[in-house]
C-alpha positions in Angstrom: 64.5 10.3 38.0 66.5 12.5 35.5 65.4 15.8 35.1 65.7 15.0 30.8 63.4 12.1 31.4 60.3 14.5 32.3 57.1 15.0 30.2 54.4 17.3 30.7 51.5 14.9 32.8 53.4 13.2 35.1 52.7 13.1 38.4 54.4 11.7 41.1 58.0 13.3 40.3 60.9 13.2 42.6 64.1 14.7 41.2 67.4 16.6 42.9 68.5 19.2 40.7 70.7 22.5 41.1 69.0 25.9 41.3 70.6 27.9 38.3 68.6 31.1 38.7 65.9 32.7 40.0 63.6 35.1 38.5 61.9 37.9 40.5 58.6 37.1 42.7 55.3 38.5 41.3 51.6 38.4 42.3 49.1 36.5 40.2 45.4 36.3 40.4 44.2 32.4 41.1 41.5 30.7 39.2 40.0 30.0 42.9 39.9 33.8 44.1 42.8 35.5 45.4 46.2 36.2 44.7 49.6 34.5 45.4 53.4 35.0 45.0 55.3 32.8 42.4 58.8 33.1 40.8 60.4 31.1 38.3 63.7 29.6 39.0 65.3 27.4 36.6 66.9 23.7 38.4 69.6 21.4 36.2 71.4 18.0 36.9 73.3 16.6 34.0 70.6 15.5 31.4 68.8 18.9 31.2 67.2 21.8 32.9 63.4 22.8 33.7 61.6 25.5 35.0 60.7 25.3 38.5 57.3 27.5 39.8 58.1 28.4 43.1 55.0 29.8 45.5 54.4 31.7 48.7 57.0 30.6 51.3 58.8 28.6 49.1 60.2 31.1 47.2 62.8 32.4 50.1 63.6 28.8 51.1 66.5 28.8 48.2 69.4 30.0 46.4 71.2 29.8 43.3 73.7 27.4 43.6 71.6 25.3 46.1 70.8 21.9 44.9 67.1 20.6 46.0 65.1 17.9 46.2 61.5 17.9 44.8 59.1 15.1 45.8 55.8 14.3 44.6 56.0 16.9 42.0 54.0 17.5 39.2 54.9 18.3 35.1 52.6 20.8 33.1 53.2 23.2 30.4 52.8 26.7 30.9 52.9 28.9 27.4 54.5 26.2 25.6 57.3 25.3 28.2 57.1 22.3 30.5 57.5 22.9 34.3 57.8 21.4 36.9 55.6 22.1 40.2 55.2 21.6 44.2 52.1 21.3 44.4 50.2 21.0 47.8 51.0 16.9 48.1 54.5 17.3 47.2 57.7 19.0 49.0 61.1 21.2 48.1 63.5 20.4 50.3 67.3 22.1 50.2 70.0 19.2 50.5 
């Protein structure tokens, strides 16, 4: 799938995109008690670009520049922009 053919509800995504940035790691308070670290890096292929919520360990795993493959991903939107998440089913793998 093309990262420009992504709504906000699907489920079951698997794209490969390039990580074009990175944003810095911060803590967040989750709905189900405790905190977590996420940062938002941004991932392209040639029909668009989308923001990708990295969390915990997953954060460190990449780079800018890297290109990645998501599977069994997840689209919601966030403040108005769609993004697209792990999830605890799905994976991030560096290729």
């Amino acid at each position: 799938m093309n990262i420009g053919e992504l709504k906000s509800g699907m489920r079951n995504v698997s794209v490969i995109g390039k990580v074009e940035s990175i944003g810095e790691p911060r803590t967040v308070n989750l709905k189900a008690g405790g905190t977590n670290t996420v940062a938002d890096a941004r991932i392209s292929d040639e029909t668009g670009s989308i923001k990708l919520s990295l969390w915990g360990d997953d954060i460190n795993k990449i780079q800018p520049g890297d290109t990645v493959s998501i599977e069994n991903g997840y689209i919601n939107t966030f403040k108005g922009e769609d993004s697209i998440n792990v999830g605890k089913f799905g994976s991030l793998k560096k290729i």
